[in-house]
C-alpha positions as CSV (number, residue, x, y, z in Angstrom):
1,X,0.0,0.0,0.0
2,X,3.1,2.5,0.7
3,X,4.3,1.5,-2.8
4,X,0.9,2.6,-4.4
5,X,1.2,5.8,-2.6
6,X,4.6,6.6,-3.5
7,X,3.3,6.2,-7.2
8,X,0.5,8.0,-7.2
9,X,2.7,10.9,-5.4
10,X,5.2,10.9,-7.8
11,X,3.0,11.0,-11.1
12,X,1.1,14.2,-9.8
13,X,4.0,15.7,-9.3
14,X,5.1,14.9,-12.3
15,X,1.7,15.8,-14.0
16,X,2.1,19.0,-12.8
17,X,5.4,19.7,-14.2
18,X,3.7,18.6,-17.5
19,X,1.2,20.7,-17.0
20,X,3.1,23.9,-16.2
21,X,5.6,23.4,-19.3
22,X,2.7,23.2,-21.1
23,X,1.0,26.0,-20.2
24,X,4.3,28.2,-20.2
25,X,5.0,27.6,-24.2
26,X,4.7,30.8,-26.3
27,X,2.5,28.5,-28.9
28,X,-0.8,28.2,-26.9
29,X,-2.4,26.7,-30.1
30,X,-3.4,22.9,-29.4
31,X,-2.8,23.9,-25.4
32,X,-5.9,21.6,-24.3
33,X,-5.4,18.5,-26.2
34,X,-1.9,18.8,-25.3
35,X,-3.5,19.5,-21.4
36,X,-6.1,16.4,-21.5
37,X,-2.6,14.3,-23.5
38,X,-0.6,14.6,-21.0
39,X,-3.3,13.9,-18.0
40,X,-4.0,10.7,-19.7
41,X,-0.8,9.7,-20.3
42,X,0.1,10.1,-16.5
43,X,-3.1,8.9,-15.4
44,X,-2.5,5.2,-17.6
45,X,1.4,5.2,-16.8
46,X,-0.4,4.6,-13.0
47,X,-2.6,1.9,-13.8
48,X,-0.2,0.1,-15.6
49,X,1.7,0.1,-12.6
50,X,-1.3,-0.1,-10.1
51,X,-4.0,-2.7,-11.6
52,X,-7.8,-2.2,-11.2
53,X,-10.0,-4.3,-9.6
54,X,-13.8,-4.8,-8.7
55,X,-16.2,-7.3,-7.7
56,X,-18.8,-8.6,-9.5
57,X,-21.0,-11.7,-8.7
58,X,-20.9,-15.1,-11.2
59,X,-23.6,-17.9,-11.5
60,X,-22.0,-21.5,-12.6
61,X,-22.1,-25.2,-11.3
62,X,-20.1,-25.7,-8.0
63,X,-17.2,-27.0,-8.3
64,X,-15.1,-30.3,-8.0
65,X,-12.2,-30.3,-6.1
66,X,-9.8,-34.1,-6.6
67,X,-8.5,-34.6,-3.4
68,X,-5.1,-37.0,-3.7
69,X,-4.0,-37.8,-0.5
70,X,-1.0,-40.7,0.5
71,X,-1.5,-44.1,-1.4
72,X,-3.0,-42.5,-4.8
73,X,-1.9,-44.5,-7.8
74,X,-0.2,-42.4,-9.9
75,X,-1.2,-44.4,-13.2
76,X,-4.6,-44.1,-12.7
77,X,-6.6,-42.4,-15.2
78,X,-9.6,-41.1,-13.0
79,X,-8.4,-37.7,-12.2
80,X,-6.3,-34.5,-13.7
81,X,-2.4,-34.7,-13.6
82,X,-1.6,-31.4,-12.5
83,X,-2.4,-30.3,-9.3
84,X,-1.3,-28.1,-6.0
85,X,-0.3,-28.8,-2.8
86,X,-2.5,-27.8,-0.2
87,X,-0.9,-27.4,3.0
88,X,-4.3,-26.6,5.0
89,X,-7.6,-28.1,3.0
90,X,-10.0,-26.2,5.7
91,X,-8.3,-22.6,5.0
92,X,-8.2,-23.9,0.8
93,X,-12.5,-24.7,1.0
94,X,-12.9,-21.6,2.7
95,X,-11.2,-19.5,-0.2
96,X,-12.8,-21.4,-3.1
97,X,-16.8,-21.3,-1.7
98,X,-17.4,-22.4,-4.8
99,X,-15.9,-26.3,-4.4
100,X,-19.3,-28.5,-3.2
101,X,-18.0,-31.5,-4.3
102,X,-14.6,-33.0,-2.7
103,X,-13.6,-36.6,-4.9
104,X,-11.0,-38.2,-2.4
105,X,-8.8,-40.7,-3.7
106,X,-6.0,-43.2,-2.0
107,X,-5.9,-43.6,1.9
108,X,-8.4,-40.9,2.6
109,X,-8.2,-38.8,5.4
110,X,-8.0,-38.9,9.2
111,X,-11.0,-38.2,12.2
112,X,-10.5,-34.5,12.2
113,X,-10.0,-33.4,9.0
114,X,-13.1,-35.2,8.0
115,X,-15.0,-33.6,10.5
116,X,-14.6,-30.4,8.6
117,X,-16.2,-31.5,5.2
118,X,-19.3,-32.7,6.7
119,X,-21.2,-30.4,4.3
120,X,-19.3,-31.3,1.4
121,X,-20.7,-34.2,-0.7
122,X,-17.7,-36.5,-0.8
123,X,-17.1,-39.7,-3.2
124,X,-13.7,-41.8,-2.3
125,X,-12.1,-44.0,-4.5
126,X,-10.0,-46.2,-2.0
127,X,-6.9,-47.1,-2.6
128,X,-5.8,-51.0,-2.0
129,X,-4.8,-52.0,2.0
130,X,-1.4,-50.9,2.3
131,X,1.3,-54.0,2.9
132,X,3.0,-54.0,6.6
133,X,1.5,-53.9,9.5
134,X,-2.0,-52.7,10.0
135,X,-2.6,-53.6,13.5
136,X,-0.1,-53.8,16.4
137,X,-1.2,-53.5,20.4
138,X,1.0,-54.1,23.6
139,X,1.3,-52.8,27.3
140,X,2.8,-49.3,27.6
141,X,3.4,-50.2,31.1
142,X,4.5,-53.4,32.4
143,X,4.9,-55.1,35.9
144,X,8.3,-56.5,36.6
145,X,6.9,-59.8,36.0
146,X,4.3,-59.3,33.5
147,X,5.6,-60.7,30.2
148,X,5.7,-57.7,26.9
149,X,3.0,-59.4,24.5
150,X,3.0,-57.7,20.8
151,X,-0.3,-58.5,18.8
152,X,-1.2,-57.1,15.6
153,X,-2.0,-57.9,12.1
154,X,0.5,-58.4,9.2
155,X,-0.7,-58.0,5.4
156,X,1.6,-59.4,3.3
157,X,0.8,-58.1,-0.8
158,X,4.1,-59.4,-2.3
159,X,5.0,-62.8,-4.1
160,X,7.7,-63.4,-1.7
161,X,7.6,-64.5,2.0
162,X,8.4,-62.0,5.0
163,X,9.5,-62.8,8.3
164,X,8.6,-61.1,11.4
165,X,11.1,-60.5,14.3
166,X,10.8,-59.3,17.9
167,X,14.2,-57.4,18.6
168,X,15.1,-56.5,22.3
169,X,18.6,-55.3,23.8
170,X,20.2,-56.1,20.8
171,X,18.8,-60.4,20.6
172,X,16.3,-61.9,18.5
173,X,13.6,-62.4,21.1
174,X,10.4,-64.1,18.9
175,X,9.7,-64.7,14.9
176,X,6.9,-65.8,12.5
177,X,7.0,-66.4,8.9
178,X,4.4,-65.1,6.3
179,X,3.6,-66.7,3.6
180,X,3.0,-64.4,0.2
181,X,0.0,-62.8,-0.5
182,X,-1.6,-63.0,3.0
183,X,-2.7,-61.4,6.1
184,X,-2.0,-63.3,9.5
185,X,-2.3,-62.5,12.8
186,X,0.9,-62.3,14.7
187,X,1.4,-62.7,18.7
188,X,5.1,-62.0,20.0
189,X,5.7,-62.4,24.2
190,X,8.8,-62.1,26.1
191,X,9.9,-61.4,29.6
192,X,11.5,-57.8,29.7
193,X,14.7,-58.3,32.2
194,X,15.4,-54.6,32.5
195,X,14.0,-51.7,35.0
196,X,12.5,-48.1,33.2
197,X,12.0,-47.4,29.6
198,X,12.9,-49.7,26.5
199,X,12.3,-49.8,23.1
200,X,12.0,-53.1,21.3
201,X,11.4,-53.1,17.5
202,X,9.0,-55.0,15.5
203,X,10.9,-56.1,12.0
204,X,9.6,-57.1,8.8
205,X,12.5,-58.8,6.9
206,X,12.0,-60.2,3.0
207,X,15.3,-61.9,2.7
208,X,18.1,-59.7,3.8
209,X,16.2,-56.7,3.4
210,X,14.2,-54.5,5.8
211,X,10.7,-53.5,4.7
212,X,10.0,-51.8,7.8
213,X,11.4,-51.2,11.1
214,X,8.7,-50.0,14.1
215,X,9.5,-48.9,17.9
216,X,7.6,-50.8,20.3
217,X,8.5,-48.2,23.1
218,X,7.2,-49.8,27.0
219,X,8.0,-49.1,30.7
220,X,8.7,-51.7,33.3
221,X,7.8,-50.2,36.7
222,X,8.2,-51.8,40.5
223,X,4.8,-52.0,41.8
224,X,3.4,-53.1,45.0
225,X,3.2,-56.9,45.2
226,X,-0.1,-58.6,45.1
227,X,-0.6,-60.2,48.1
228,X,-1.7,-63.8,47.7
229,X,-2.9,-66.5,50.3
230,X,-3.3,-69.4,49.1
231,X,-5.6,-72.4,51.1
232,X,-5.4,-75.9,50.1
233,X,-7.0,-79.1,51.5
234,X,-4.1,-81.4,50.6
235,X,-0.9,-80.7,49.1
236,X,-0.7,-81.8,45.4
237,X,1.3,-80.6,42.1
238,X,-1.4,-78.0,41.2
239,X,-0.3,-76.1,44.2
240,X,3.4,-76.7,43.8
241,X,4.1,-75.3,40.5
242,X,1.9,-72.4,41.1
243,X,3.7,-71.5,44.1
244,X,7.1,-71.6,42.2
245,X,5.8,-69.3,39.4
246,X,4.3,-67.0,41.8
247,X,7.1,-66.5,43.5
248,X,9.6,-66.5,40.3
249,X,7.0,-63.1,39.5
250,X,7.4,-61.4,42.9
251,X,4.1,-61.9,43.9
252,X,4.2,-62.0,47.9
253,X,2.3,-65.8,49.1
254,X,0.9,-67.1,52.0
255,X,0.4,-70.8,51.5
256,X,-1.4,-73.1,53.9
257,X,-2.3,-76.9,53.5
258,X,-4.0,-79.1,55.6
259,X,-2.3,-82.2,56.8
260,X,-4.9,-83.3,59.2
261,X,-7.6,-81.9,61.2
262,X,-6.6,-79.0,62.8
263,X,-2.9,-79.5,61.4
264,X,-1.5,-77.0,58.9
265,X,1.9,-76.7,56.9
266,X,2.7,-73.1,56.1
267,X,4.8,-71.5,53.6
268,X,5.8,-68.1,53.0
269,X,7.0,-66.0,49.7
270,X,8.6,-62.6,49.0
271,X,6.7,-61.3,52.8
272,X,7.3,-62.0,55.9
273,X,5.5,-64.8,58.2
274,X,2.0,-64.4,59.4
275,X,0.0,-66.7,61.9
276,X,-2.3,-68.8,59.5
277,X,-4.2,-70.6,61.2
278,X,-7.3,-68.5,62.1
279,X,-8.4,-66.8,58.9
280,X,-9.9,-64.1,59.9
281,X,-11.0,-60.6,59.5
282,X,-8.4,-58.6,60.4
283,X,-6.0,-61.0,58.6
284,X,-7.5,-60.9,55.1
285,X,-7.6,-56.7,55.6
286,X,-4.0,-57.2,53.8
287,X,-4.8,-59.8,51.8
288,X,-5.3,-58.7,47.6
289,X,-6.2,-62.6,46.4
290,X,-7.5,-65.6,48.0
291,X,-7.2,-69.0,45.8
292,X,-8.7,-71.8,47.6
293,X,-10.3,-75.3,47.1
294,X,-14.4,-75.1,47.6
295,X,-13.9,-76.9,51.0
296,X,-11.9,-73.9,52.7
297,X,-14.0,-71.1,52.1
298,X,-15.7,-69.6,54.9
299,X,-17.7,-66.5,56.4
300,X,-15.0,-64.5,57.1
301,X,-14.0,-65.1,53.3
302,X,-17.1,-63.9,51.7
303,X,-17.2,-61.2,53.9
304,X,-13.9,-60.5,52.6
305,X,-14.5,-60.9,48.8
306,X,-18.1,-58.3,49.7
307,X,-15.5,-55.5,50.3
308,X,-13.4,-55.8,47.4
309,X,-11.1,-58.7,47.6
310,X,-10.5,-61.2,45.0
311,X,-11.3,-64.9,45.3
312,X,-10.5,-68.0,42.9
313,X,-12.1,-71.3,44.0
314,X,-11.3,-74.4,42.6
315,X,-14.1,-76.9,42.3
316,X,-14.3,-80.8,40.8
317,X,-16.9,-80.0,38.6
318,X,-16.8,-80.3,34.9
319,X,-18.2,-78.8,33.8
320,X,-19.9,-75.8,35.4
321,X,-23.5,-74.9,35.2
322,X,-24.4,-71.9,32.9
323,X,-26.1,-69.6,35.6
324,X,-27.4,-66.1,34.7
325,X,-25.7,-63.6,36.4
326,X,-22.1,-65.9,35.8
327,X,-19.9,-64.6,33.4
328,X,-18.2,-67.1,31.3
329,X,-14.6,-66.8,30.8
330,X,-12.9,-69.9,29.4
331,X,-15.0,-72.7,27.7
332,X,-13.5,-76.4,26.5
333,X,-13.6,-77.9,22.6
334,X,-17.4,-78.6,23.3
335,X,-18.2,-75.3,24.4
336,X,-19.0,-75.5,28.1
337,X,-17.8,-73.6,30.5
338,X,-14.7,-74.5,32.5
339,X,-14.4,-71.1,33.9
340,X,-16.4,-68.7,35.2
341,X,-17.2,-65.5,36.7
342,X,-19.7,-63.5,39.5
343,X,-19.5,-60.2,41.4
344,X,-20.5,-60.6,45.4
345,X,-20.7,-57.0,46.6
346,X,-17.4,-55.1,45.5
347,X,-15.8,-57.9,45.1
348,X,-15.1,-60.7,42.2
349,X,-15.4,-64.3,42.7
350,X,-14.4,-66.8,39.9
351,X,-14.7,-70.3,39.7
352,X,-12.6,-73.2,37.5
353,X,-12.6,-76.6,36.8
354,X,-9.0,-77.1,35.6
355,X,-6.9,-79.1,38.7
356,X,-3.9,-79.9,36.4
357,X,-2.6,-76.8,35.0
358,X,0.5,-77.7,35.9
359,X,0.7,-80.2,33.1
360,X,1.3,-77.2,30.8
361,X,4.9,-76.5,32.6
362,X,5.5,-79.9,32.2
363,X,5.0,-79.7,28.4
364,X,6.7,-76.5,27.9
365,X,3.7,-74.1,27.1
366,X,5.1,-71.8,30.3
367,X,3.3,-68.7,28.0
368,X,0.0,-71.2,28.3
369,X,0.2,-71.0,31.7
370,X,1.1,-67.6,32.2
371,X,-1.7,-66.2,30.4
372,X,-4.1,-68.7,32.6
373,X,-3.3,-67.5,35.6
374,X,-2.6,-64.0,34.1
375,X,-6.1,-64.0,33.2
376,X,-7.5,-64.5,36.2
377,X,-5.5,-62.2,38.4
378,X,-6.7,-59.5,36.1
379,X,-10.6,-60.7,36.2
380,X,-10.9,-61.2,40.1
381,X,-8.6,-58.2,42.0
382,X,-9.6,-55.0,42.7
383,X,-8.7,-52.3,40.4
384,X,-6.8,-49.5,41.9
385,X,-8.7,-46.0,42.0
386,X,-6.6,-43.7,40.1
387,X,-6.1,-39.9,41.4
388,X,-5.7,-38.7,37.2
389,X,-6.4,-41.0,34.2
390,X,-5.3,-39.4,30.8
391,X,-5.6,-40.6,27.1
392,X,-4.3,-39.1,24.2
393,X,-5.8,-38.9,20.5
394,X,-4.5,-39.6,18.1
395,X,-3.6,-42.5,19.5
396,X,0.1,-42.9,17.5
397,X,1.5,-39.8,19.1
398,X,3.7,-38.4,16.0
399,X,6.4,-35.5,15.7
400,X,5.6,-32.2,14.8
401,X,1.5,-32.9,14.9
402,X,-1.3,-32.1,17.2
403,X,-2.2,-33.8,20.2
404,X,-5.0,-33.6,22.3
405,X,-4.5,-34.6,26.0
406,X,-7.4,-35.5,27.8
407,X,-7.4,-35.5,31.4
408,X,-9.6,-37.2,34.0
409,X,-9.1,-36.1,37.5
410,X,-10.7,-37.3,40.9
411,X,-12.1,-33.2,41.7
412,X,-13.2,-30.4,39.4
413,X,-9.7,-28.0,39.9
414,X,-8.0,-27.3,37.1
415,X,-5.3,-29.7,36.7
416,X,-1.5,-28.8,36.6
417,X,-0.3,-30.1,33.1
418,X,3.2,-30.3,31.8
419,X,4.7,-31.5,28.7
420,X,9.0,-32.1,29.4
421,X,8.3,-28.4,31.7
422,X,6.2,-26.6,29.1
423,X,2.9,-25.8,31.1
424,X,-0.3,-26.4,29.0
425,X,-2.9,-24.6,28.9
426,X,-6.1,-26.6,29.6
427,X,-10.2,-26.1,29.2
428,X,-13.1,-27.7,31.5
429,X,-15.8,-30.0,29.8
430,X,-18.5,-28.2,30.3
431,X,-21.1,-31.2,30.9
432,X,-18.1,-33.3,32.7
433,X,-16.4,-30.7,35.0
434,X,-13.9,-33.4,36.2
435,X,-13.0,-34.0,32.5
436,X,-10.1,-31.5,31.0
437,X,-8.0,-31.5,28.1
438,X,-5.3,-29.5,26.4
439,X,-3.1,-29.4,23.0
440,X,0.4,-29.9,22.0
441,X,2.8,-30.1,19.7
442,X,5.5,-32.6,20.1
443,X,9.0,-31.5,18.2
444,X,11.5,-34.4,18.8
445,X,10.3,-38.2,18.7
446,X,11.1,-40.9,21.7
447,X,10.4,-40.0,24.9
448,X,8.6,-37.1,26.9
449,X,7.9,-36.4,30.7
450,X,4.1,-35.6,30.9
451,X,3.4,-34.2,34.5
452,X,-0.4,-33.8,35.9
453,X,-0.3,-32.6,39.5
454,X,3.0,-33.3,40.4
455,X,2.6,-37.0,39.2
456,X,5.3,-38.2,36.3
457,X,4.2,-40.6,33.6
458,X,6.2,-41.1,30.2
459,X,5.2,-41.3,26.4
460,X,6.5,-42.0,23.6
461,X,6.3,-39.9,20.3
462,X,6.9,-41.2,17.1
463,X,8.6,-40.6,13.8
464,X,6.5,-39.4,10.9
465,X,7.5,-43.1,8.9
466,X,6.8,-45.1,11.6
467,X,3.9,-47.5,11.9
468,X,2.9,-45.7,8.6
469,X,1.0,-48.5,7.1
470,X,-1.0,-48.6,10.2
471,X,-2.1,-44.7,10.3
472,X,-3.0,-45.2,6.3
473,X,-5.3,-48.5,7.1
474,X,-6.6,-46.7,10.0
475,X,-7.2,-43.5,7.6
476,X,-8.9,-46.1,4.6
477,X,-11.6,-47.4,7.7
478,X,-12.1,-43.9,9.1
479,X,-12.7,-42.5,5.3
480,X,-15.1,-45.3,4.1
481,X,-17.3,-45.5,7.5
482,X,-17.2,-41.1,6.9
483,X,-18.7,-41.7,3.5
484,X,-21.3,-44.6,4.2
485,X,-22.7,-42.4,7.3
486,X,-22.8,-39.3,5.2
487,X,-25.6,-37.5,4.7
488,X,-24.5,-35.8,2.0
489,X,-23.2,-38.3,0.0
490,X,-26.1,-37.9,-2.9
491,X,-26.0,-34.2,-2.5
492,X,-27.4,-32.7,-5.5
493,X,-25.4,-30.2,-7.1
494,X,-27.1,-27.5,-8.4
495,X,-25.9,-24.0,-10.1
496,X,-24.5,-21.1,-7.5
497,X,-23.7,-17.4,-7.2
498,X,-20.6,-16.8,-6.0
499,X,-18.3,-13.5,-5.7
500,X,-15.5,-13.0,-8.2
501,X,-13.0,-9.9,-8.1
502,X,-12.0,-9.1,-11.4
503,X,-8.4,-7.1,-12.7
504,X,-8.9,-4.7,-15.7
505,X,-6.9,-5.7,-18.1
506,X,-3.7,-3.1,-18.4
507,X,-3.7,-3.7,-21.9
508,X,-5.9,-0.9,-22.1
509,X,-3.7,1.4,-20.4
510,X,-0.7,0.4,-22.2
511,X,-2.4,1.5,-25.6
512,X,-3.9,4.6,-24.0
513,X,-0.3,5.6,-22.6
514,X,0.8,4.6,-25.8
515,X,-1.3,7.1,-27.8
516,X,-1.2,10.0,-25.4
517,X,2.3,9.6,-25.9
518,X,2.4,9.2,-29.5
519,X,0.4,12.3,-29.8
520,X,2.4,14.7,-27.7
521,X,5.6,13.4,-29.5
522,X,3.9,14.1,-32.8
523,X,2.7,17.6,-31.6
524,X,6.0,18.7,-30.6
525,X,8.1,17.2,-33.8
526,X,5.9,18.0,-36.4
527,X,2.1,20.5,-36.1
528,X,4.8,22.8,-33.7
529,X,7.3,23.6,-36.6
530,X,3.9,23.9,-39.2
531,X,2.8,26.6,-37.1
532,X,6.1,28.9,-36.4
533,X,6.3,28.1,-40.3
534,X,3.1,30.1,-40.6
């Protein structure tokens, strides 16, 4: 704008020198052509330099806009070659209110940004599911013995096999072969032997070389032992090799067995000794898990189990009764139920038929067992009443993106959020006042502090090419479920009105600044020296 005003400044003053010169010239004959001339000339030199524009209003058919996002084929046929980049599609719509059609082609386009053409009528032509892996889950945080179990799905699109490894610490810790042209499910476990953060890596191998390479970033804390008392009629193997993995996992046991009436044997694992033989109330206060056989349960039990502690009986049935408020949990080759689940107050109690687990160490499927018992640890304790819980969407925390932090907190003030120091700023749901959340914008991948009240947890942000094949498949499911929900996916397109701002073309001043000049050049050469002639 200063350079338009310096312009225009300097052309009057130069049309006034014009003026002036030609006013002063003894031959006042032609004097106001030559007046109007030289205005003209001055006045078009300016708009050649300043251009001209004004708004008018159009009428014509909305328009299309061919979205090509990651994953378009690039010898397909269906859509112009030449294109921009668009590094903001919202801000692009919102100059062009003309587009009412979006055609979206290859792996579409993620939760957010869809939620911004939910006017628009969209068509998507999908490109095929990407080769890697598409699904991949595990345990961000880990007990010290709670094994590291990667599940996922692997598509495999080439003619050639691909092998799957589980890397840790530098050793090859699990593997699976896929054969070509498939999609398996994979299921990787191993016993993490360090303290604190860790990245594995999940690698795809075809041959010798690496088709992909992704972080499986966890934490392995210390937490509290689960306290365990164990009460069994007789001694037998069941009991044995149970108390041996239980204790080979830091869980803290209490074992008593009856050797005759009134006559226990007592062992004790990772805590100190405890007088046994009266189960009682105050006893089972510190007690997280009671595992018993049907004959030793008693009132001070079920009392017990009403106020939140876990119980898993044993029982010779086989196999058990289907019972309506029972929750099934394991069922044999038949389909009956072998094990079973029922809450009693605040408390969980379940039930199972299998005496010989043990069988399964015997036979080398320790992973088998683990997961048994595993299982119903998780299904009968108490779970732990957090002060904060927090999630974060998207869910693969990338680099250099946005992240929304949503924070759950046990009262409704404002909760004190840091990301690696940076404070961030946080808003109140307005229905859930205990519910907050917050945005940032993670600049370095691996690890970052996140502090909520004074409490430390740690995630994990990733590269922009990791996991990619999972955020396109992920993109391809969000897209198409977008499209067959949308309402406006028959939208009829009909013709609009729609401002335009048009430019005069400067042609016009170039051949009026051509002509005003012309004349004053002939003026001066030529009709000047006719009339001192006369």
């Amino acid at each position: 704008m200063e350079f338009n005003y310096s312009v225009i400044l300097i052309c009057l003053g130069f049309a006034f020198f014009l003026i002036v010169k030609e006013i002063r010239r003894n031959d006042t004959s032609r004097l106001v052509w030559r007046l109007v001339a030289s205005i003209f000339m001055v006045i078009s030199f300016v708009l050649l330099i300043i251009p001209i524009t004004y708004s008018t209003k159009m009428v014509a058919p909305a328009r299309e806009l061919n979205l090509l996002t990651e994953g378009t084929s690039l010898d397909s046929n269906s859509y112009p070659k030449r294109g921009i980049h668009l590094a903001d599609l919202n801000y692009h719509l919102k100059l062009h209110p003309e587009i009412k059609k979006i055609n979206v082609y290859g792996y579409g386009l993620s939760v957010n940004e869809l939620k911004t053409l939910k006017d628009y009528q969209l068509t998507f032509h999908p490109s095929t599911i990407p080769s890697g892996f598409i699904s991949a889950s595990w345990p961000k945080k880990l007990g010290i013995s709670t094994q590291l179990v990667v599940q996922g799905v692997y598509h495999n699109s080439i003619n050639r096999a691909v092998k799957l490894k589980l890397l840790g610490l530098g050793d090859d810790l699990d593997s699976l072969s896929i054969k070509a042209n498939t999609k398996v499910k994979f299921s990787f476990s191993t016993q993490p032997k360090q303290i604190g953060k860790a990245v594995f890596n999940l690698i795809a191998l075809r041959d010798k070389d690496t088709l992909s390479a992704e972080p499986i970033p966890f934490e392995v804390v210390r937490k509290p032992p689960i306290r365990i008392l164990i009460l069994a009629s007789f001694p037998d193997f069941e009991y044995k090799f149970l108390k041996k993995w239980l204790y080979e996992n830091q869980y803290a046991v209490a074992f008593r067995s009856q050797i005759s009436k009134d006559k226990y044997s007592t062992e004790f694992l990772n805590q100190k000794a405890v007088n046994l033989n009266q189960i009682n109330e105050d006893l089972l206060k510190s007690i997280d898990l009671v595992i018993c056989d049907e004959g030793e349960r008693s009132v001070a039990i079920s009392t017990a189990v009403n106020n939140g502690m876990g119980l898993i009986v044993r029982v010779n049935n086989l196999p058990l009764k289907k019972v309506v408020d029972h929750q099934p949990l394991l069922k044999d080759e038949k389909g009956m139920v072998i094990v079973d689940r029922r809450l009693s107050g605040m408390g969980k109690i379940i039930t199972t038929t299998l005496s010989e687990t043990y069988q399964w160490q015997l036979a080398g499927k320790q992973v088998d067992y683990s997961r048994f018992w595993s299982l119903l640890f998780t299904k009968s304790l108490r779970k732990k009443v957090e002060e904060h819980t927090f999630e974060i969407d998207p869910k693969w925390l990338t680099m250099d993106e946005q992240v929304r932090l949503m924070v759950s907190v046990s009262d409704v003030k404002p909760p004190l959020i840091f990301i690696d120091s940076v404070k961030i700023a946080t808003r109140q749901n307005m229905e859930l006042p205990f519910l907050w959340d917050g945005f940032f914008w993670p600049k370095i991948s691996g690890w970052h502090i996140l502090t909520v009240n004074q409490s430390v947890e740690n995630i994990y942000s990733y590269k922009r090419t990791d996991w990619k094949a999972i955020k396109n498949f992920d993109k391809l499911k969000t897209t198409l479920n977008f499209i067959a929900n949308s309402r406006n996916a028959q939208l009829k397109l009909e013709k609009m009105e729609y401002p335009v701002v048009t430019t005069v073309n400067k042609w016009w001043f170039f051949f009026i600044f051509l002509t005003m000049i012309s004349f004053l050049w002939y003026e001066q050469r030529f009709l000047a020296n006719e009339t001192k002639m006369l």
